[in-house]
C-alpha positions as CSV (number, residue, x, y, z in Angstrom):
1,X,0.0,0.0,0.0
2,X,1.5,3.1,-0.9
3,X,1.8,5.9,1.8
4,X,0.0,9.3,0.8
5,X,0.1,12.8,3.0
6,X,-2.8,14.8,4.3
7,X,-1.4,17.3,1.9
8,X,-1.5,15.0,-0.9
9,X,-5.1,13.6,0.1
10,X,-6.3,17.5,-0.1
11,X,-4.5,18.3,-3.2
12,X,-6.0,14.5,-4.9
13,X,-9.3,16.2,-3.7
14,X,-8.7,19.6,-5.2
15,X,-8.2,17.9,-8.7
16,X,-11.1,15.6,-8.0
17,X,-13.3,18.8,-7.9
18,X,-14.1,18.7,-3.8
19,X,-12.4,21.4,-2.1
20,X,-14.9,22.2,0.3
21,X,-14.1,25.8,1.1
22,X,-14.4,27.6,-2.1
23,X,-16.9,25.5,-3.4
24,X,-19.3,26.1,0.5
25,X,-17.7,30.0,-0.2
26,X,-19.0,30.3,-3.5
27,X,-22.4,28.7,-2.5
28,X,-22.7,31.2,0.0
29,X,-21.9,34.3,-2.1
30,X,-24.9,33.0,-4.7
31,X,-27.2,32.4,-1.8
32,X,-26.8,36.2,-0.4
33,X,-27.5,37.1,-3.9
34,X,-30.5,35.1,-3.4
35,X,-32.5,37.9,-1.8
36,X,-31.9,40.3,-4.4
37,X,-33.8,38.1,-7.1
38,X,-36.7,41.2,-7.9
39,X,-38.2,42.7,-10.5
40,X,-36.7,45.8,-12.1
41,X,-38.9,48.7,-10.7
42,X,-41.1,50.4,-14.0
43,X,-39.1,53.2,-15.0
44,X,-41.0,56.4,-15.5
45,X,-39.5,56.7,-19.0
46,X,-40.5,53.9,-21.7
47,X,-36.8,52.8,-22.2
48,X,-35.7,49.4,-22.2
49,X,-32.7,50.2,-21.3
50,X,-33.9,51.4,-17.7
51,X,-36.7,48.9,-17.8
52,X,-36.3,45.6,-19.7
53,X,-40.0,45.1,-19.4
54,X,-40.3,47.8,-21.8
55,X,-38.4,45.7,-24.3
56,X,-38.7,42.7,-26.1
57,X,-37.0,40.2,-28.6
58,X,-38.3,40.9,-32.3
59,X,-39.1,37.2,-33.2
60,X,-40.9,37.9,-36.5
61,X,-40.1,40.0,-39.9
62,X,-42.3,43.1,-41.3
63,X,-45.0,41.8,-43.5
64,X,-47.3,43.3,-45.3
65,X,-50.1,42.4,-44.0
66,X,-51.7,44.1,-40.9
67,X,-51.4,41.8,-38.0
68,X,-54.8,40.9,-36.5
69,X,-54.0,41.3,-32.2
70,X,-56.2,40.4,-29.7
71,X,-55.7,41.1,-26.0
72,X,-55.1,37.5,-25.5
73,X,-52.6,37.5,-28.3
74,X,-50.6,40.3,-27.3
75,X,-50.5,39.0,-23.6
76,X,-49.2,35.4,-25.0
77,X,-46.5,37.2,-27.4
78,X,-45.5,39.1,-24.4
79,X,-45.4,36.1,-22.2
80,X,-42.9,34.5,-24.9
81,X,-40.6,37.7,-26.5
82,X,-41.0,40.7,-23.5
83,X,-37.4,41.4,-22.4
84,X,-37.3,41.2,-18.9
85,X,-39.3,38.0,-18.7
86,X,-37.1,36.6,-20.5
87,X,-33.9,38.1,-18.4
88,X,-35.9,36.5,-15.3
89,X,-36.2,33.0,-16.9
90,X,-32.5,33.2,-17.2
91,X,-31.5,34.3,-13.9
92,X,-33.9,31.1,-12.9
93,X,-31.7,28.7,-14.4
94,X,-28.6,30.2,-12.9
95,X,-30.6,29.1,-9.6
96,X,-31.4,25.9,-11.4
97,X,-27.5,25.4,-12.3
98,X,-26.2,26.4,-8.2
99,X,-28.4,23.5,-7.2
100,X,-27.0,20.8,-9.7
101,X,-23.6,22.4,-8.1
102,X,-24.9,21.7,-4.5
103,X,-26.2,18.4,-4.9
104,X,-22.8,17.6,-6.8
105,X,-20.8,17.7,-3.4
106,X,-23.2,15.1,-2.1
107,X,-22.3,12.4,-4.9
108,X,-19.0,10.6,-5.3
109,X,-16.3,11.6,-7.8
110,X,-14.7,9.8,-9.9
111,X,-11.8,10.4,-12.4
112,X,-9.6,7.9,-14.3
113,X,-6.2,9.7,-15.2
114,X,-3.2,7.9,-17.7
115,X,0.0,9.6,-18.9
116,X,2.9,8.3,-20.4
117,X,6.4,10.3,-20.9
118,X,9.8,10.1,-21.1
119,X,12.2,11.6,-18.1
120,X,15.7,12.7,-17.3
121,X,16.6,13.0,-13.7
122,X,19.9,14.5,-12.5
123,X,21.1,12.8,-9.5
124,X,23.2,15.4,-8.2
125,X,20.5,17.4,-7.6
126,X,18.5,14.8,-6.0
127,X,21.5,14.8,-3.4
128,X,23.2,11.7,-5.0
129,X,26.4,13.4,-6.1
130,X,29.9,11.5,-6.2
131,X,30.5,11.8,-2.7
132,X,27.1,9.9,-2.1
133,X,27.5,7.2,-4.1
134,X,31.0,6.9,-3.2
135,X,30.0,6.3,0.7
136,X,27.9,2.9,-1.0
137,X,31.1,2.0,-3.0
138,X,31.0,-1.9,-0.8
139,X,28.1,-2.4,-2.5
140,X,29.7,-2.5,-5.7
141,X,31.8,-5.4,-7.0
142,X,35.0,-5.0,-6.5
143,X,34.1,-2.1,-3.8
144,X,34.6,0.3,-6.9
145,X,31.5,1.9,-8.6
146,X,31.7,1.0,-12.6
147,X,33.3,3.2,-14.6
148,X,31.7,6.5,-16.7
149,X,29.0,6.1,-14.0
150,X,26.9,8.9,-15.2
151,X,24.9,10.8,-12.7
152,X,22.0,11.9,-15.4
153,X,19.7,9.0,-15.6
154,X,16.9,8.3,-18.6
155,X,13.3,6.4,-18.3
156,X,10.4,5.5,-19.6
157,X,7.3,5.7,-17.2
158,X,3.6,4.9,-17.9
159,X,0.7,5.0,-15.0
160,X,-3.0,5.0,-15.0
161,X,-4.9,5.7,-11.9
162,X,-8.5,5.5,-11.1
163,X,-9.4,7.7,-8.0
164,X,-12.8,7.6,-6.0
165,X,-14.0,11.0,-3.7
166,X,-16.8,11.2,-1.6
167,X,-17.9,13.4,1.4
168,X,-19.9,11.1,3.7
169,X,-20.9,13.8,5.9
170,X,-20.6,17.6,6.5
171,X,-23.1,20.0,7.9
172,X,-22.3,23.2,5.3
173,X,-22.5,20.9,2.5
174,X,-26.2,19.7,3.9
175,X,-27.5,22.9,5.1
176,X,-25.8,24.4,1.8
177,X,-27.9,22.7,-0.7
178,X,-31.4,23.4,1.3
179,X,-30.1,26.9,1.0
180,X,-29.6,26.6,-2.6
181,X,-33.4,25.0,-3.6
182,X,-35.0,27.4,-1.2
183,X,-33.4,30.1,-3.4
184,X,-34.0,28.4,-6.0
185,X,-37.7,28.4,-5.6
186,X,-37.6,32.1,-4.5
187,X,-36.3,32.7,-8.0
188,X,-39.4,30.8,-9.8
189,X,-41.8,32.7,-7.9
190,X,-39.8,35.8,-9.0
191,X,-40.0,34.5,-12.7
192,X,-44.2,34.3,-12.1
193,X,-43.9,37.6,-10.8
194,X,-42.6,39.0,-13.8
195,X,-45.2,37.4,-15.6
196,X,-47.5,39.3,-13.6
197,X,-45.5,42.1,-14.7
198,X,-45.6,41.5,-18.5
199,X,-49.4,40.7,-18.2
200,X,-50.4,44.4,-16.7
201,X,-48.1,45.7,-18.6
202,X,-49.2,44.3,-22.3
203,X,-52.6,44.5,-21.4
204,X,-52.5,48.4,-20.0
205,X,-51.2,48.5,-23.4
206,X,-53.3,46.8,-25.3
207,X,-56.6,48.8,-23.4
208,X,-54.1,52.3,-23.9
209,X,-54.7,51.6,-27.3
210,X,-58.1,50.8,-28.1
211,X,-58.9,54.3,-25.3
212,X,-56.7,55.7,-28.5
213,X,-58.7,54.0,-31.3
214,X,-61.8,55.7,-29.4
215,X,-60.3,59.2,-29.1
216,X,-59.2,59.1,-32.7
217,X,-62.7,57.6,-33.8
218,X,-64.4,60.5,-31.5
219,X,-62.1,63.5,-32.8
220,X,-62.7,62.4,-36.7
221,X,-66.4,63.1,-36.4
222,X,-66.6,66.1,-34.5
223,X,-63.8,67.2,-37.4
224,X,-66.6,66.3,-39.8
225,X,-69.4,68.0,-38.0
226,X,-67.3,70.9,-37.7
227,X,-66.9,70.5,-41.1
228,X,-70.8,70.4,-42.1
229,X,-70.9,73.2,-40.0
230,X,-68.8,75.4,-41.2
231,X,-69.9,74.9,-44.8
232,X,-73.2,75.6,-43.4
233,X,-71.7,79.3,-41.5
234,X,-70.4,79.7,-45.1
235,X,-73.3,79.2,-47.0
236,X,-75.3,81.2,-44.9
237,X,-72.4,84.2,-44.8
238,X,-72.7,84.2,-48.7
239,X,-76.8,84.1,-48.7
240,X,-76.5,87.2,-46.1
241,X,-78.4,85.4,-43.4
242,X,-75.7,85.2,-41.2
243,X,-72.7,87.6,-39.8
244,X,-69.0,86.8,-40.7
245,X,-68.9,86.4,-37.5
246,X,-70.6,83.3,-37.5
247,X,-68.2,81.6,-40.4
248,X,-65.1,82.6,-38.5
249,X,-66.3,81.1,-35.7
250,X,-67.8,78.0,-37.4
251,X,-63.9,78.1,-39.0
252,X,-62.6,78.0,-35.5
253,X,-63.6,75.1,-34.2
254,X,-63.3,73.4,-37.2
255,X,-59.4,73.9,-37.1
256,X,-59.6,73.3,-33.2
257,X,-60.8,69.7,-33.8
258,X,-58.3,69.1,-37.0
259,X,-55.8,69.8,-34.1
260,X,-57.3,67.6,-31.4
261,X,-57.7,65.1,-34.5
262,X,-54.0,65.3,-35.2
263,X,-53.3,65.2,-31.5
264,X,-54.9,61.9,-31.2
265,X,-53.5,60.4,-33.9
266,X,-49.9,61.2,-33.1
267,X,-50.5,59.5,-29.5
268,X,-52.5,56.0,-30.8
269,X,-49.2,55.7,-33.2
270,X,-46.5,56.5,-30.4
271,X,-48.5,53.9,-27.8
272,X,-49.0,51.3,-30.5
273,X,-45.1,51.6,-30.9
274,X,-44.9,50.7,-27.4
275,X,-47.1,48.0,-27.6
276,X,-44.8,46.5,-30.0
277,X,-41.6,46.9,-28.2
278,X,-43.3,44.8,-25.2
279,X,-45.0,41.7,-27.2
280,X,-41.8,41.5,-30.0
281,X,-43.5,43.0,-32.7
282,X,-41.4,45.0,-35.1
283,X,-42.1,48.7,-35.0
284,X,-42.8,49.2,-38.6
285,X,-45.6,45.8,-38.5
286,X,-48.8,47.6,-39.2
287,X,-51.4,46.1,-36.6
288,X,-55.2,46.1,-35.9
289,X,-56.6,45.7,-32.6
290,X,-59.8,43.3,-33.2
291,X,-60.8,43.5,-29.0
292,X,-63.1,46.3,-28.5
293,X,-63.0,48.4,-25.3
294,X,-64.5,45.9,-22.3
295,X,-66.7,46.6,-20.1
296,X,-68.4,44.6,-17.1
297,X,-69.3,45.3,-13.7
298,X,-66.9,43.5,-11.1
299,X,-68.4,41.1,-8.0
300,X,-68.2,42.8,-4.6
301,X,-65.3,41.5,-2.5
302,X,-64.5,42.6,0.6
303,X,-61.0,43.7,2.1
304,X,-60.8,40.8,3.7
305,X,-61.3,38.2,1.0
306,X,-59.3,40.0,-1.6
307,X,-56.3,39.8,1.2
308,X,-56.9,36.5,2.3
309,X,-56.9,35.1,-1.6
310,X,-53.6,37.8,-2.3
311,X,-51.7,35.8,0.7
312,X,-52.2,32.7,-0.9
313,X,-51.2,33.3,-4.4
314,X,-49.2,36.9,-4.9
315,X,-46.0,35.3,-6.2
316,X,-43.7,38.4,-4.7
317,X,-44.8,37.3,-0.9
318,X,-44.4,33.9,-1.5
319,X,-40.5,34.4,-3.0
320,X,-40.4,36.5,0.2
321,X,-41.0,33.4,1.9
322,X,-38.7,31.2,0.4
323,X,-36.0,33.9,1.0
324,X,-36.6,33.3,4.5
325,X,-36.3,29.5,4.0
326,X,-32.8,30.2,2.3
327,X,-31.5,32.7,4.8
328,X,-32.6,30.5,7.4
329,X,-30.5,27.3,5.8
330,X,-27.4,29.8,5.3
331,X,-27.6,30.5,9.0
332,X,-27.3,27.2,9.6
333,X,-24.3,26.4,7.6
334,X,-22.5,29.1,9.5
335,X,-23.7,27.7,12.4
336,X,-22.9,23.9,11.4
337,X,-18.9,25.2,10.4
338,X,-18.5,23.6,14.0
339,X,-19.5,20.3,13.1
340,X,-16.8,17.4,11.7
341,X,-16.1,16.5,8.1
342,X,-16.5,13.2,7.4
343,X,-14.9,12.0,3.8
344,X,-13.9,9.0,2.1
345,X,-10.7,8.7,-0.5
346,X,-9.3,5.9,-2.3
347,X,-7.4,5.4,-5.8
348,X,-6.1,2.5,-7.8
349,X,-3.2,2.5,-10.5
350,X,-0.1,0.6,-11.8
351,X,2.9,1.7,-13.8
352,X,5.5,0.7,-15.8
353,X,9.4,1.7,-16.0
354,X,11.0,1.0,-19.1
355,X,8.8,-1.6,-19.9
356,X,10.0,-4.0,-17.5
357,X,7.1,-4.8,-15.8
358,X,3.6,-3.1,-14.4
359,X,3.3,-2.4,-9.9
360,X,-0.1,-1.7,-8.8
361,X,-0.8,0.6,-5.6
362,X,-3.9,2.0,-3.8
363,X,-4.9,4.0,-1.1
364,X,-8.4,4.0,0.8
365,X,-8.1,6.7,3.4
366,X,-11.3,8.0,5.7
367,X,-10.6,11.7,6.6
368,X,-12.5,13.2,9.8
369,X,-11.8,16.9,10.1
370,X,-13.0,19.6,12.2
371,X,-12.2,23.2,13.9
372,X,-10.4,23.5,16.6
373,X,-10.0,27.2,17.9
374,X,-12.1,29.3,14.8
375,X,-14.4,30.7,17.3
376,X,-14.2,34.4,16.3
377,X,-14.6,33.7,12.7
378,X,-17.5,31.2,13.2
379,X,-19.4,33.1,15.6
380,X,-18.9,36.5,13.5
381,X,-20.1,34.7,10.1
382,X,-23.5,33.1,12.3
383,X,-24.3,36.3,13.4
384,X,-24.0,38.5,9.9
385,X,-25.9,35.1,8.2
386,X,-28.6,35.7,10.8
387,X,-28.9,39.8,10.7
388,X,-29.2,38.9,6.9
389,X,-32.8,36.4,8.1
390,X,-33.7,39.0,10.4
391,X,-33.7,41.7,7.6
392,X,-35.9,39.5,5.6
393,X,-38.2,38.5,8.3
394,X,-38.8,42.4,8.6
395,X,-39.7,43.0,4.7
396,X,-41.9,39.8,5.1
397,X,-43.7,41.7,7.8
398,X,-43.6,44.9,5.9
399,X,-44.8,42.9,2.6
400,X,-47.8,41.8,4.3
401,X,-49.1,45.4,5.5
402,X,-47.8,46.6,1.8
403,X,-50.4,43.6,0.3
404,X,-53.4,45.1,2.7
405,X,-52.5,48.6,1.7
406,X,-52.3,48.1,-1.8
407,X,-55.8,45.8,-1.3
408,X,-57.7,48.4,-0.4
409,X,-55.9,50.9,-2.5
410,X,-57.6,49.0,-5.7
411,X,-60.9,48.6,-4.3
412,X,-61.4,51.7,-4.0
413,X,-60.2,52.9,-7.6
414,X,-62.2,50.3,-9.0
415,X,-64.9,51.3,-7.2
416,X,-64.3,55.2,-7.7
417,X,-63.6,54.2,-11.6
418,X,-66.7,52.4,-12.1
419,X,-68.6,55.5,-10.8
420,X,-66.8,57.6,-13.5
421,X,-67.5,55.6,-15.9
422,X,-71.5,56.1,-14.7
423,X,-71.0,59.5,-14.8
424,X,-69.6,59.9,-17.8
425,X,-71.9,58.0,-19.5
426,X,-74.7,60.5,-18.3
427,X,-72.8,63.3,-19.2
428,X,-72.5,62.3,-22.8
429,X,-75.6,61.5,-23.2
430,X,-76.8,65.4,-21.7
431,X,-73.9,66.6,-24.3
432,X,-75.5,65.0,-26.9
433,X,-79.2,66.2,-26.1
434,X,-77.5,69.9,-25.5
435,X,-76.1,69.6,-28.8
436,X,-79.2,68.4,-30.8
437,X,-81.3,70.8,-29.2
438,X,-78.8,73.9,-30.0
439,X,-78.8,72.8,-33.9
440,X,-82.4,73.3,-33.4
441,X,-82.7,76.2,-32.2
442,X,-79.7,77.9,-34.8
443,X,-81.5,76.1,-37.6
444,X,-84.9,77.8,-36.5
445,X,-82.6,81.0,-36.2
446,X,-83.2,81.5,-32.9
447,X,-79.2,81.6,-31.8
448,X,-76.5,82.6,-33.4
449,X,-73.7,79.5,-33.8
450,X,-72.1,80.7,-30.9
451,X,-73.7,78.6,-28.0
452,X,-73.2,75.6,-31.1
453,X,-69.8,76.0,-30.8
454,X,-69.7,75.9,-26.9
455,X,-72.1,72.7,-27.0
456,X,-69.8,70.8,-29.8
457,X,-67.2,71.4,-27.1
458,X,-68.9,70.2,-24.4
459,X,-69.7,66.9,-26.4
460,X,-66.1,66.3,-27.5
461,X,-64.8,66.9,-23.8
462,X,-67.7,64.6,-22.5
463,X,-66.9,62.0,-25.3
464,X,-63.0,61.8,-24.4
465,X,-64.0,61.7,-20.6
466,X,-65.9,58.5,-21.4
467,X,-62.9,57.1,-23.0
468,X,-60.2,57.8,-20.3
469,X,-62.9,56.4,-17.7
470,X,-63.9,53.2,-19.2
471,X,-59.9,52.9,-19.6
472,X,-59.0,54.0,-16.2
473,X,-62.0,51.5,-14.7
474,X,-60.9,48.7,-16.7
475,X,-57.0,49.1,-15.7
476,X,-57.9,49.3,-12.2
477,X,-59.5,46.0,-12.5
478,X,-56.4,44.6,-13.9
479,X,-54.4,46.4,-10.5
480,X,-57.0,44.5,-7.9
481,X,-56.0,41.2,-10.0
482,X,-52.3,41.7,-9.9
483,X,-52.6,42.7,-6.5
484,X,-54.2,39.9,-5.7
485,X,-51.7,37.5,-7.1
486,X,-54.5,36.3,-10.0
487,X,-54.1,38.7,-12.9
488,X,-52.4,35.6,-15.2
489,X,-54.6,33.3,-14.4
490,X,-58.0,35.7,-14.3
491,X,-57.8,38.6,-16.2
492,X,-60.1,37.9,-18.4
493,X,-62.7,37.4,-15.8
494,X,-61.8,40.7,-14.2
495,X,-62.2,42.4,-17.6
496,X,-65.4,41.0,-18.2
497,X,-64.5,39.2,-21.4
């Protein structure tokens, strides 16, 4: 059996791939990283480079077609091409990867090695220089070493060796890898709550754009009532029934609305560029939305419920918790430093000098190993590991009173929205009913076009009111179901659809 060092064992190890304390040291450094697995914050400009989740990858060429796009559509491209979703989904197999690493220390290693070379050694500077072999000169015939005794010797050597590693027990290594999948989970539930993310996003989007299609829609036919009206002012001017007065204004407020027109036109083309850049769809791709604006009243829910169902399935608080379960396993393989290593080495090999023959030689070698006088060190790292579960334990706290506020936050827009919407409604239909009855009474002569002008005005501000509310009621629904952890899965319900 040939005799092998503790150094030797440990460096044997090293090239096996088990070196305990950069491989537990690296594990660590991931797992601190662990808590910072969050979403980008939305960026108040629309730049993907501040906010990935204003980005996507382009998948798909220009046609020339338009591209029919549905909410559900847009949401699914989204899900599939959006930028930071798909930045997310990496960093989750990175966790995935730190966990194949981790359970890796747990399995036995195995490596066959072979070489085969040709060597010079000088024995003078091995220490065997003339005075050495001289002082074994009676072991030579004669008592005299042979002559042109040449101190550089020549060989041919040839080994194989098969070595086995395995760590049989060590607390870091066990409390490591629970560290590792409880961060590892944290980072799915991160990846679902970038889904979230890509969901309100694309379909605040989608519903921006369709509150455009109606503003658009609404300022082309005041533009062409203005227009009936002002040929009308015109006509009227040039019969000498009515004052110039009347045509300028008439002329007025048809330009007013071209403006508004243009206005509105301008903005559907900059947020359906937007639109794009989320779902993957190239900028110059000519789309039609084919959803029309939805509209549904939403079931009652209480405070209560809504938090109750947001504890059980908001992805944020629950890769909050799993934080927790990963800081809490890191703590404890500070904490288990003090506990022995247990491993297991052995090789095999043979070799051959010169061809004369091969020599096998093993080793099997159990290695227990454990602290001694680390104290300062151990106790410091347990107690940074568990102000880092502490910290967490506090934002879990402050998470759930975050989830309550933001709760009741959406309740009451949806609730305050939906009564906009109500009012709105009204109002447009009083606008309207102003308006006919103005035409009236300028047709019967009664009025100049003065109070016509400040009725079609009335109309196109109630119109665009409509618009923003039904937009502004319908995104709040989608807040309430991101807020409570079921937009994905529900928004379609929520929108009435």
């Amino acid at each position: 059996m040939m005799e092998v060092t503790r150094e030797e064992h440990f460096a044997s190890l090293r090239a096996a791939g088990i070196d305990l304390t950069p491989r537990v040291g690296r594990l660590l450094a991931f797992l601190v990283l662990a808590g910072c697995v969050a979403l980008v914050a939305r960026a108040q400009n629309p730049s993907s480079a501040e906010n990935p989740f204003w980005g996507s990858v382009t998948a798909q060429p220009v046609t020339g077609e338009p591209l029919k796009l549905s909410l559900d559509d847009a949401i699914q491209r989204g899900l599939k091409y959006n930028l930071g979703l798909t930045e997310v989904v990496n960093e989750e197999k990175v966790y995935h990867a730190e966990v194949n690493e981790a359970i890796q220390l747990f399995l036995p290693t195995i490596t066959l090695t072979g070489n085969t070379g040709y060597y010079m050694h000088n024995l003078a500077a091995l220490g065997f220089g003339p005075k050495t072999i001289g002082e074994f000169s009676s072991l030579f015939p004669g008592g005299v070493p042979p002559a042109g005794l040449s101190l550089i010797t020549r060989d041919t050597l040839t080994e194989g060796k098969i070595q086995y590693n395995e760590i049989l027990f060590s607390g870091p290594v066990i409390q490591g890898w629970k560290a590792a999948k409880g961060a590892e989970r944290a980072a799915h539930f991160a990846k679902m709550t970038a889904r979230g993310q890509v969901v309100q996003d694309v379909a605040g989007g989608y519903l921006r754009a369709i509150a455009d299609q109606g503003e658009v829609a609404n300022a082309k036919a005041l533009v062409q009532q203005a227009q009936v009206f002002e040929n009308h002012a015109h006509d009227a001017h040039e019969a000498g029934t009515a004052a110039n007065l009347d045509e300028l204004r008439a002329k007025v407020q048809l330009q007013t609305q071209q403006q508004a027109l243009i206005a509105a036109e301008n903005q559907q083309a900059k947020d359906l560029i937007l639109l794009k850049r989320e779902i993957g769809v190239d900028p110059e791709q000519t789309i039609e939305l084919t959803d029309p604006a939805p509209y549904s009243d939403l079931a009652e829910q209480t405070p209560e419920e809504v938090r109750a169902t947001a504890y059980q399935n908001r992805q944020d608080y629950q890769n909050l918790q799993n934080q927790v379960v990963a800081y809490r396993a890191l703590n404890k393989v500070y904490r288990s430093e003090r506990l022995p290593t247990l491993s297991f080495y052995g090789n095999y090999g043979t070799s051959t000098v010169n061809g004369a023959g091969t020599h096998g030689d093993f080793v099997a070698m159990g290695i227990l190993s454990f602290p001694i006088f680390r104290e300062a060190k151990l106790r410091g790292d347990a107690d940074a590991s568990k102000a880092q579960l502490d910290s967490v334990n506090a934002q879990l706290d402050d998470l759930r009173g975050h989830i309550d506020q933001q709760v009741r936050a959406a309740l009451l827009d949806v609730s305050a929205n939906k009564q906009l919407v109500e009012v709105a409604r009204s109002n447009v239909a009083l606008a309207t009913r102003a308006l006919s009855d103005e035409i009236e009474r300028v047709n019967a002569g009664v009025d100049d076009n003065l109070p016509l002008v400040t009725a079609q005005a009335a109309l196109a501000t109630a119109e665009n009111n409509l618009v923003e509310s039904l937009y502004a009621y319908n995104v709040s629904k989608i807040g309430l179901a991101r807020a409570t952890g079921v937009l994905e899965q529900q928004y379609r319900d929520y929108l009435g659809r």
